[in-house]
N, C-alpha and C positions, 0 to 999 in steps of 0.2 A: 621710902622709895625715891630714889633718884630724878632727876627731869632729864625725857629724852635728852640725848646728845642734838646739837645742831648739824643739819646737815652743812655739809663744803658745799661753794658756788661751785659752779659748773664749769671744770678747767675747757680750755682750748682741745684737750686731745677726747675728752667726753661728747663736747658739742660735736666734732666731727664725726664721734662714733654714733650720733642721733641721727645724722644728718643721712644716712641710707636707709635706717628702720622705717624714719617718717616719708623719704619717698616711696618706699616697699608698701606702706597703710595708704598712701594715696593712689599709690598704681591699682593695688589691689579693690579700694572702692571706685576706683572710677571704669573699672575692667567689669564691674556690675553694670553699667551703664552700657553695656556692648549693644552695638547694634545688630537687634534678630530680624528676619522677614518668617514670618508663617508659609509652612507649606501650602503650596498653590493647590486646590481640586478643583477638577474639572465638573461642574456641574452637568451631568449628562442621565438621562430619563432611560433604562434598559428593561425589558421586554423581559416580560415573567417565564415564557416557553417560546418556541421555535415555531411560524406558521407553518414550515413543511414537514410531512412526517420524518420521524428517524428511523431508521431498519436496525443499526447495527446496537449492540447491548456491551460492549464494552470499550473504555476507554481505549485512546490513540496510547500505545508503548513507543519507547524512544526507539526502539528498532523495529518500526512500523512497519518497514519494506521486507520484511523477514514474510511477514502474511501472503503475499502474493507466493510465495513457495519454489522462488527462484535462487538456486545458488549461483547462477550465472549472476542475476542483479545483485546479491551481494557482495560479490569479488568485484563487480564495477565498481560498486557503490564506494567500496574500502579503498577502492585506487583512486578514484576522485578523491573523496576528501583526502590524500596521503598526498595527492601530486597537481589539484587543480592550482595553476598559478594562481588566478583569481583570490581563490580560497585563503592561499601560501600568505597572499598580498592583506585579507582582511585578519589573517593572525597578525602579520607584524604592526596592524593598524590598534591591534587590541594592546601589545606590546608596547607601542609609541604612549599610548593613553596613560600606563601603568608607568611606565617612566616620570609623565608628567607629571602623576598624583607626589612619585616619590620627590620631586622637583618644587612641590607647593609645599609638601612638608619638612620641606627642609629649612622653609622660609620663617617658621616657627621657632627653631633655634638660634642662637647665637651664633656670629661668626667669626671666625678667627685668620689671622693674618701674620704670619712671620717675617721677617727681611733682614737683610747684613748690607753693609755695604764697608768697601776701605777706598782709600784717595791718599794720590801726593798731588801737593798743591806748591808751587812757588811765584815768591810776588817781587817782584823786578820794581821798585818806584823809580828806579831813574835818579839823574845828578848824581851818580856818585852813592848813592845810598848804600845799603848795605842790601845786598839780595835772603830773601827771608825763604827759606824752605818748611813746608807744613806738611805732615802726614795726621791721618785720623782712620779708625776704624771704629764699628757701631753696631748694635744688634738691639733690632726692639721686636716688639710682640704684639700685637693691638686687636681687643674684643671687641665687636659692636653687637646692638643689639637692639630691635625697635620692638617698643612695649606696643603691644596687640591691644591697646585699649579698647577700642569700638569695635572688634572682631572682624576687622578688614580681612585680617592673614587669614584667617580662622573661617572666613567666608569663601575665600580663594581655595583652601584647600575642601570643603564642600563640593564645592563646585568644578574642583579635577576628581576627586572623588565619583559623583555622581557623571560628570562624563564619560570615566573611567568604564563605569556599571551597563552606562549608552552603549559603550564600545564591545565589550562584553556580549550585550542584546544583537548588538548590530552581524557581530561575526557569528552568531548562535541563528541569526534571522536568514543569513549569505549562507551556513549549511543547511540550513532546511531549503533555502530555495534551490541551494546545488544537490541534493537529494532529490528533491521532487522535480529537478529537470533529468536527470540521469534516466531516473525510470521513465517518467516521458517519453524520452529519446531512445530507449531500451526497446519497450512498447510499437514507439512507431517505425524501427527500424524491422518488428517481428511481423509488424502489421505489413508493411510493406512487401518483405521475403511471403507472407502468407499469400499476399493477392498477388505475388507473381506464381507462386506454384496455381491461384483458380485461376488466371490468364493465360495458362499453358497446358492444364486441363481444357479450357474452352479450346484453347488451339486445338487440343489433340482430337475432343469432338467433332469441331468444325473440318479438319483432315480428314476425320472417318466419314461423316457425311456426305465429303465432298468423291471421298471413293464410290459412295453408292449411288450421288448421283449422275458420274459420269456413267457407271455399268449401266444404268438406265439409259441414258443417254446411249450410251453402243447399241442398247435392244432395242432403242426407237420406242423407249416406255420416256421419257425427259425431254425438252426441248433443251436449244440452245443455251433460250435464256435462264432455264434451270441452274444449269454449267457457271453461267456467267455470275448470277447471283452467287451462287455458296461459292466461286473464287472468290469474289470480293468479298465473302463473310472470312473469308481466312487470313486473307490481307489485312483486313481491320484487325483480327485476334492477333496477327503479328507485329501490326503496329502499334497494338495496345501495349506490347511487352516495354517498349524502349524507355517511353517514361520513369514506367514500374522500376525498372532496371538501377535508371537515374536518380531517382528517390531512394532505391536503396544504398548507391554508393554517397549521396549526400548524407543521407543520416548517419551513414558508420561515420562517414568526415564527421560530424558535429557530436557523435557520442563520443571519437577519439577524443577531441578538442574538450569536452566534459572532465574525460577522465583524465589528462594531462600528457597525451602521448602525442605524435603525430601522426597525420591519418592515413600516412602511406605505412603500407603492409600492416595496417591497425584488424587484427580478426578476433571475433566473439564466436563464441557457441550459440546453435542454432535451438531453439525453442517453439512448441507451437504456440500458438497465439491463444488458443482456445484451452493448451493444459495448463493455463492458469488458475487462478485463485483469484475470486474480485473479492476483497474484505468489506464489511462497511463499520465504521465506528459510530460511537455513539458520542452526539455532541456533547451531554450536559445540558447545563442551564446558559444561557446567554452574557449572566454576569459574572459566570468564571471565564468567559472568553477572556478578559483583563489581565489574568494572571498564568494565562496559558497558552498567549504569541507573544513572542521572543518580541515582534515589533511595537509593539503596544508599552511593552516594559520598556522598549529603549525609548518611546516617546514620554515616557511617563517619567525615566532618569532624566532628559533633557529640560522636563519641567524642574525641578531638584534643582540643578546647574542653573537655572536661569533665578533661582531661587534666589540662591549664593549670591549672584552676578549684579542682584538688585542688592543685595543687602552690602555686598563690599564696595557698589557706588553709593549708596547710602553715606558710609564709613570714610569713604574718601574727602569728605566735606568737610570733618572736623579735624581735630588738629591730630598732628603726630609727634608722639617725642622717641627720640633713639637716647639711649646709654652707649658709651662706650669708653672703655679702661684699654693704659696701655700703661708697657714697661719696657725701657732699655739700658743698652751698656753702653759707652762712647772711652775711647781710648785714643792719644797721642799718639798709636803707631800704628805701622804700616801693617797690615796681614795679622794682628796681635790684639789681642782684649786684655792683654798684660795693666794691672792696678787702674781699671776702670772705673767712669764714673757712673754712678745708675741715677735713672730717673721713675718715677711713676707719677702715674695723670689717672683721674678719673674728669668724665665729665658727662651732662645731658644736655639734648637740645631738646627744642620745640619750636614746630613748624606748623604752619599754619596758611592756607591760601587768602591774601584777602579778595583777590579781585583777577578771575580769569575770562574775563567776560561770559560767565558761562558755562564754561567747558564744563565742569564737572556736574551742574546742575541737570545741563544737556543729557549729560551721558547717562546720570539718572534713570530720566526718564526716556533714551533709546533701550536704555535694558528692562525700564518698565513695558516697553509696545512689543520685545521682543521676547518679552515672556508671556503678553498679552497673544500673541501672536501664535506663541508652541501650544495654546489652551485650546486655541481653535483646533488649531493642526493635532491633537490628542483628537477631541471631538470628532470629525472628517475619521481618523484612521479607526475612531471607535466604530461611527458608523459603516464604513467600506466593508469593516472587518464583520459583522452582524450580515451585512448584504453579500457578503463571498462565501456566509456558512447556510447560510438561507439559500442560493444559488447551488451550491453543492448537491443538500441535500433534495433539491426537486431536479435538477440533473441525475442524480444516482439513481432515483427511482422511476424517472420515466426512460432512463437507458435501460436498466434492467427491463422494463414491460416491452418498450420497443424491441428489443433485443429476442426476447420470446417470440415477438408476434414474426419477427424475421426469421427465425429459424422454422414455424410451421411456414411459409411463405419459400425458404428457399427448399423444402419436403417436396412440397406441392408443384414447384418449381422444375424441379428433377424429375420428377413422375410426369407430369407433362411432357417430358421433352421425350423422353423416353415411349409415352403415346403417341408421340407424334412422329416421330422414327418407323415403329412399327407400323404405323397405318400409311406411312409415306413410302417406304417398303412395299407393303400390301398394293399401293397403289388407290387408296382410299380420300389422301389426302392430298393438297398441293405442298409445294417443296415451301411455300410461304407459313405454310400452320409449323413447320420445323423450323425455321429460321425465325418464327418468335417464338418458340421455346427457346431454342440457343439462345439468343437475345436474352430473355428472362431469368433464366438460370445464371446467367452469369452477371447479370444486373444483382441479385439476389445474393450470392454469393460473395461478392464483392461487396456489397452493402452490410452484411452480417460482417465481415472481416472488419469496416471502419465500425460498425459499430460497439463490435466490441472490444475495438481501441478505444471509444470512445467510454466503454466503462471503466477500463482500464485506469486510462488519464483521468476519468472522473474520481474515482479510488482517490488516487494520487493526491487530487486538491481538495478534495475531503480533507485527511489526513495533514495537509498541508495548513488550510486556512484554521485550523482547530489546533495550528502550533506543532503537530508532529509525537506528540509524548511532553514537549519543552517541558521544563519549570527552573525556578530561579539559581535553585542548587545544582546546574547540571555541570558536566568537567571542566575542568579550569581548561581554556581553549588554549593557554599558553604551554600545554603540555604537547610532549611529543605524540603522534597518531601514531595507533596502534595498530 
């Protein structure tokens, strides 16, 4: 058996072909070394059930406003979101976001760089010399490329990432709250048209009464001040109306302004207030509220972001190296790359801060207090959010009770006045025992009217503070409305 052959030294063109594999085995162990932060949680203590009772038995649907059973509120509803600028403005905010992420990942790749240039040049020395004329033309190409050791890049794009997500939440959080102001605004503009037709009803009572107490008055059954009394009770009913009037032409102005039109010649279909629909939903548990406002998610991606923010100031502290390789052509003529000469370069650097007084140490720790900072601010919107579902649900059900106990109340109300008519008629009663039934009835009547705008609107931030239907997979906001 033969003895191995010896191996040959190592020529010159071998060493150089080492000399990337052994950078590529030390980029690659020291790329283990990257700097990670752990995601941040909010330590926060949530409440096993809900102290106020809940009525409704099924969850909030993404087209929650359907239940009221108004097709008028949903053709507003469609036009807002299609034309609110507001809204218009939080889409391009979600669009800007998403640019940005593509803007971090780009930072990941290599960059490339092309150029030409040509030249004449001539050199005059003077005395007599001989004048030298030079032409050149050139073409190079040059890669860079900064090795992601400590996951700096890698943390930047995290962190447009997860802002991206914020952004996302954020314009998901602006249509629910431009939803839940529409019908609002729907509501109190119905509420409004209703209590002017019971203000004009009382007017029309007060006119009739005030006919029978003048006939009295001719038959010397009324005195003067009968007369004078029910005028002024008509006056008042006519000067009730003006208000009314004015509330209603404000509200159209601010549903226009909702749904992105403007509020001259803006007209809606007229609705009763009462042939509505009050839904109620059923909360859940208290610790799916987390995952079921839009707002809550977007404070929870800005936790993520800050995440990133810390770990790529972390990153920034240690060294950085770039690679970069180039190639060109250079030629003696003008406009020509005719029998050129070529070059190639490869090279790396390494950078290193020694001494910035600080600055980056600093900035450390301002993105450490400033994600200390989004923990609280999580906490705070967990809690508001817990107290706006709890608030709902003991508003929904004592509108509902009141709301009953007002409709026997304005029964009772009307029947009164109506006793009090006929026995003042009869002559039984003073014109005073009818002018507080008028009073009453219309007091009542009007109080039913707000108050079942005020279930209405209750509805509404139910539905609203419970996220609307939300969840994370909902449409990509950057698509065209349908």
């Amino acid at each position: 058996m033969s003895p191995p052959l010896p191996r040959p030294p190592l020529g010159p063109l071998r060493s150089r072909r080492l000399v990337p594999a052994l950078a590529a085995s030390l980029v690659l162990a020291l790329s283990a070394c990257a700097v990670t932060e752990p995601a941040t949680r909010a330590d926060i203590a949530l409440p096993a059930t809900w102290s106020e009772p809940a009525g409704g038995t099924e969850r909030p649907d993404p087209q929650w406003w359907q239940s009221f059973g108004s097709n008028e509120l949903a053709r507003l509803i469609a036009a807002a979101v299609a034309d609110n600028p507001d809204f218009r403005a939080a889409v391009e905010r979600v669009r800007q976001a998403e640019i940005a992420l593509r803007v971090a990942d780009a930072s990941l790749l290599p960059a490339a760089n092309v150029g030409g240039n040509t030249g004449w040049r001539r050199s005059d020395p003077g005395d007599g010399a001989r004048v030298v004329d030079s032409e050149s033309s050139g073409a190079n190409l040059t890669i860079s490329y900064e090795v992601d050791l400590w996951g700096r890049l890698a943390a930047d794009v995290r962190g447009a990432d997860a802002s991206f997500a914020a952004s996302r939440h954020d314009h998901d959080a602006a249509r629910l709250t431009l939803v839940a102001g529409v019908a609002n605004t729907w509501f109190e503009l119905l509420a409004a048209r209703d209590r002017l037709v019971i203000a004009r009803d009382n007017l029309a009572i007060a006119e009739r009464v005030f006919g029978i107490v003048e006939t009295r008055y001719r038959n010397g059954a009324a005195s003067a001040l009968d007369v004078s009394r029910q005028r002024s009770t008509v006056l008042a009913q006519r000067a009730a109306l003006l208000p009314l009037e004015t509330l209603e032409r404000q509200t159209l102005g601010a549903l226009a302004l909702l749904v992105g039109r403007p509020p001259q010649d803006f007209r809606v279909a007229d609705e009763a207030l009462a042939s509505l629909a009050v839904p109620s939903a059923a909360p859940g548990l208290p610790a799916e509220l987390l995952v079921r406002r839009p707002d809550l998610a977007s404070a929870e991606a800005r936790l993520a972001a800050a995440d990133a923010d810390v770990a790529a100031a972390r990153a920034a502290l240690l060294p950085r190296i770039e690679l970069s390789g180039s190639a060109g052509l250079a030629s003696t003529a003008l406009l020509s790359l005719a029998n050129p000469a070529s070059t190639v370069g490869l090279s790396a650097g390494l950078a290193h801060t020694l001494f910035d007084g600080g600055r980056l140490r600093s900035e450390v720790e301002a993105t450490q207090s400033r994600r200390r900072a989004l923990v609280e601010n999580y906490r705070s919107a967990v809690h508001v959010a817990l107290k706006e579902v709890e608030d709902a649900l003991g508003n929904a059900e004592r509108d509902r009770r009141l709301e009953d106990s007002q409709q026997e109340i304005r029964s009772e109300a009307a029947r009164s006045l109506r006793l009090a008519e006929l026995r003042y008629r009869e002559g039984a009663d003073e014109l005073l025992t009818v002018l507080d039934a008028q009073r009453t009835l219309f007091q009542a009547q009007d109080q039913l009217a707000q108050l079942r705008l005020a279930r209405l609107n209750g509805a509404v931030t139910l539905y609203k503070v419970l996220g609307g239907g939300w969840s994370a997979a909902s449409a990509n906001p950057l698509a065209p409305p349908g």
